[in-house]
N, C-alpha and C positions, 0 to 999 in steps of 0.2 A: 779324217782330219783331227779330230776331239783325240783320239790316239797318241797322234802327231803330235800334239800340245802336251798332252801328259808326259811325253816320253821324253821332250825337248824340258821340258822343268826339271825331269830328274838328273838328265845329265846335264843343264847348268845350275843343279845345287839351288833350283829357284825355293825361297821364302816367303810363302806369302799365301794369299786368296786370288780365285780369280771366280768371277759368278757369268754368264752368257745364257741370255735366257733369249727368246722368240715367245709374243704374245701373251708374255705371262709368265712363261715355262722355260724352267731350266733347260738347258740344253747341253751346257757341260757347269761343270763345276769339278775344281782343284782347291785344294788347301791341303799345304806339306812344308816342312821345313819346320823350326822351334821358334815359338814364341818368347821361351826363353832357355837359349840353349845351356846354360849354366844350371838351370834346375830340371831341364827335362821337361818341359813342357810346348807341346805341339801345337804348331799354328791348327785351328778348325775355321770353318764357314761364320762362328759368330765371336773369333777376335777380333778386338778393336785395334783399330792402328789410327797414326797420326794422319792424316790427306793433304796436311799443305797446300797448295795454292789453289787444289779442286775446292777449296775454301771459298775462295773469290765468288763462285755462281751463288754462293747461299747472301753472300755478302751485295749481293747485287739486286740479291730477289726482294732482300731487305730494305735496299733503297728505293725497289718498284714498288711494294706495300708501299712504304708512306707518302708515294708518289703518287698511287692508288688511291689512298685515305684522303688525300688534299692535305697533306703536311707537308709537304715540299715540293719543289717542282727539279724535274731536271737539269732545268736550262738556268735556274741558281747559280749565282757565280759560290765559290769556294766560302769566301769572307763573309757570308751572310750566317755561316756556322762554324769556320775555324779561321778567326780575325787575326792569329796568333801571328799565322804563314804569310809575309811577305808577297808572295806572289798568289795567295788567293785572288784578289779582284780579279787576277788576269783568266782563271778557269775556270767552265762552269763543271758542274758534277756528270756530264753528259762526257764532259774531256775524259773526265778519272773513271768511268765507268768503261769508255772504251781506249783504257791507256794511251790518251793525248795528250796529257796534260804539260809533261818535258819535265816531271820531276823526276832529277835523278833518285836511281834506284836505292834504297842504303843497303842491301843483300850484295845485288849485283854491279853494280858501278861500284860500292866505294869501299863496302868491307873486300870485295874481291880483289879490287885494288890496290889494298892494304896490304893485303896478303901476300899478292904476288911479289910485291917491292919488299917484304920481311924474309919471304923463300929466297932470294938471293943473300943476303947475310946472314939469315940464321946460322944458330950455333946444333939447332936441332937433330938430332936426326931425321931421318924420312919418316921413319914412322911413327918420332913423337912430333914434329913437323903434319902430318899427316892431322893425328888427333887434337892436336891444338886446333887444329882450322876448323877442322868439325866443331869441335867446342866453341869458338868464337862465334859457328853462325850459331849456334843453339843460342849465346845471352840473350837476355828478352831486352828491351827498352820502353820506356814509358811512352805513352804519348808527346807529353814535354820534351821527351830526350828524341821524338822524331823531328817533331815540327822544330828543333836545336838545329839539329844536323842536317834538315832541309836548308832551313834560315842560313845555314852556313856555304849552301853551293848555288851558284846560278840553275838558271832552267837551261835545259838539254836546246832547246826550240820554242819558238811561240805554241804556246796552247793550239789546240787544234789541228794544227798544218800538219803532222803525223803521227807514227806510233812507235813508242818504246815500252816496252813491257817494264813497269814501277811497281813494286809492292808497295813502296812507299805509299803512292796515288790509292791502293785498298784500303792502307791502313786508315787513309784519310778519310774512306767513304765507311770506312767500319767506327770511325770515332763520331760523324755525322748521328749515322743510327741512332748510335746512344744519346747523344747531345737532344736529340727529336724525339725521339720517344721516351726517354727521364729511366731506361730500362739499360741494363748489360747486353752487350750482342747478345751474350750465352741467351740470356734470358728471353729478347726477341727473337730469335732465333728459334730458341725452343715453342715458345707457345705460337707462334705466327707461319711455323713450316714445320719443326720433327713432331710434335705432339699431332697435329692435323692428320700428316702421313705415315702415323705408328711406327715413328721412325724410334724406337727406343734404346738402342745400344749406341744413339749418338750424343754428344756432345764437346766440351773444352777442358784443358786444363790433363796435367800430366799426369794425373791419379788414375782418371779415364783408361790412358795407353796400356794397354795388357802385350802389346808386342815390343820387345824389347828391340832397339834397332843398331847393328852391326857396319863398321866397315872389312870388307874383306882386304885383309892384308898381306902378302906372302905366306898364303898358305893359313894365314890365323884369322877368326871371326871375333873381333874386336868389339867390344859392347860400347854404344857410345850413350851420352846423355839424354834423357827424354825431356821434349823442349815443354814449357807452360805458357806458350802464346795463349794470347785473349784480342788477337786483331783480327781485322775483315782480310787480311792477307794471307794468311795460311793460321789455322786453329783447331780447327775441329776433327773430330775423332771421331770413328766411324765403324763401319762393316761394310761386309763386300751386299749381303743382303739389304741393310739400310740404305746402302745409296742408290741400289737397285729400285726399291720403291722410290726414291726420288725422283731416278731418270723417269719412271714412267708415269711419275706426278708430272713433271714437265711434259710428258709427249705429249700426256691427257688434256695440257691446256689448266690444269686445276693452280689455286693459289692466286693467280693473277688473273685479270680477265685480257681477252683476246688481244687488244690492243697493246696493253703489258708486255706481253711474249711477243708479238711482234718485232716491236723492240730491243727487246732483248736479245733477240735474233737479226735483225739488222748488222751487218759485217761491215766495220771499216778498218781496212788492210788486214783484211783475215782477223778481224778479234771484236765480239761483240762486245756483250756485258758478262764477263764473269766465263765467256763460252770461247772458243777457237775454232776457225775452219782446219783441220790441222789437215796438213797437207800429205802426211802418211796414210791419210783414212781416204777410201774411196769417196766421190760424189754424195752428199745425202746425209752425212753424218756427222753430230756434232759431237766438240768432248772439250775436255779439258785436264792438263796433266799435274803433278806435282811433284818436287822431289826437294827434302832437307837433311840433313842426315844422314842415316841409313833408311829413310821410308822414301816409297815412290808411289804416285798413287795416278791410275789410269781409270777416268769416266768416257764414255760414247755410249749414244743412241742414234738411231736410226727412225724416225719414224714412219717411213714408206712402211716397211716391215714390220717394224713394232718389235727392234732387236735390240740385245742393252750389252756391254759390258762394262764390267766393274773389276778392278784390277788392286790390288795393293800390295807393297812387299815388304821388305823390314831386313833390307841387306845393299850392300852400296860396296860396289866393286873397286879394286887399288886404281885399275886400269878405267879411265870412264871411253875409251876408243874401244875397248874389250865390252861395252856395258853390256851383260846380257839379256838388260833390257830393252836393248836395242835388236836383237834377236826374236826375243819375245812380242816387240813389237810385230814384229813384219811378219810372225803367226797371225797377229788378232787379224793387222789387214786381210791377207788374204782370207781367213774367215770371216772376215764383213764381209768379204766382195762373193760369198759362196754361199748358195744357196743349201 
């Protein structure tokens, strides 16, 4: 099987890390393709890559610490920390933690939206058409310029009643954080989870990224912008090794106490805090995925078994019906489901 995966990367050109450990123990490990294909430089096991929206679990764990500590409660409505947002009274943090709040997305609803209605008149070509849009998700926005462009749309639904996946709704639980603890996420973040779990080749901010990341384009690997988020919505920078001790900081129950993780584990419409039942993964396993740019970033564990994987690449295909990730997915499955 381990074979299988090797072989299936090289013939689609895969970029990236992938780590798969049992109890501890490696079990396969890849890293092949260029970190930066312009200077020659090969992706290994300890480049750092973007992880985007696997962002959210850290950004989540951060709002159970101080939920932990008695600094806040979950069932807080919004306005008691961000008065700015019009429709905070109406959602507590318990909403935005398990995407129910009904604030539209500003990624997916509205830049996307934007987009699509500019692709019909553009003067562009496809392929400077192409890189614009990539470029456009890369701008970063302030918090100001969120809670602007929330201010500016209705809610999707009443709070609670179901679930749309917001980054917005993170961004709001990652300005929380800071607002409560007087500290940068980075900085909570660092001392309150990657410092604990030796997690040292992580952190924010586009200095960090050593993978450079590409759209594939007719044939060409197109270098696209490396983003400098600093939100609870996709930020942090990683390895396939550090988020590995992560997952099995979570399996262990450490960081939070019992109750905590409970919680966090608690499924409404398939999506807890920060985590996913995804529905490509067998029974028993959780994860969470991300993709901005040219990076895509796959976390799952399993703890019956005590089996991890960690996944990242740093290539974005013309075709996303073609996505080779999606290929690659349906390896990792059937290696969950296999002893």
């Amino acid at each position: 099987m381990y074979d299988a995966i090797d072989l299936l990367c090289r013939e689609r050109e895969f970029s990236g890390a992938l780590l798969l450990t049992r109890e501890g123990e490696a079990v396969d490990k890849v890293a092949m393709g260029f970190a930066n294909r312009e200077a020659g430089v090969p992706v290994t096991p300890e480049t750092t890559f973007y992880v985007a929206s696997v962002t959210k679990q850290f950004t989540a764990c951060c709002v159970m610490l101080l939920a932990q500590d008695g600094r806040l409660s979950v069932r807080d409505t919004l306005d008691k920390y961000i008065p700015e947002y019009v429709h905070a009274p109406e959602m507590t943090l318990f909403d935005l933690l398990h995407m129910r709040g009904g604030v539209p997305d500003a990624l997916n609803d509205v830049l996307a939206g934007r987009l699509e209605e500019e692709k019909k008149t553009t003067s562009l070509s496809p392929r400077e058409f192409a890189l614009y849009s990539e470029r456009e998700y890369c701008a970063g926005s302030s918090m100001r310029q969120t809670i602007d462009l929330a201010n500016a749309h209705p809610l999707r639904f009443a709070p609670g009643t179901q679930m749309h996946y917001s980054n917005t709704e993170y961004r709001f639980l990652g300005e929380v954080v800071e607002r409560v603890s007087g500290l940068s996420l980075e900085e909570f973040m660092r001392s309150r989870i990657w410092t604990p779990l030796g997690m040292t080749r992580t952190g924010m901010g586009r200095d960090r990224i050593e993978a450079v990341s590409y759209l594939r384009f007719e044939g060409d690997w197109l270098p696209l912008p490396k983003p400098d988020s600093r939100s609870g919505a996709g930020s942090v920078v990683s390895t396939v090794g550090d988020l590995t001790r992560w997952l099995y900081a979570v399996m262990e129950g450490r960081l939070l106490d019992a109750e905590g993780w409970k919680d966090v584990f608690t499924y409404l419409d398939n999506y807890g805090m920060g985590w996913q039942a995804d529905a490509r993964m067998p029974r028993g396993w959780h994860g969470h995925s991300g993709s901005l740019l040219g990076y895509r970033s796959r976390v799952f564990f399993e703890p019956a078994r005590k089996r991890t994987i960690a996944f990242l690449a740093n290539a974005k295909p013309q075709n996303p019906s073609g996505d080779d990730n999606q290929v690659f997915d349906y390896v990792l499955c059937r290696l969950a489901d296999t002893e």
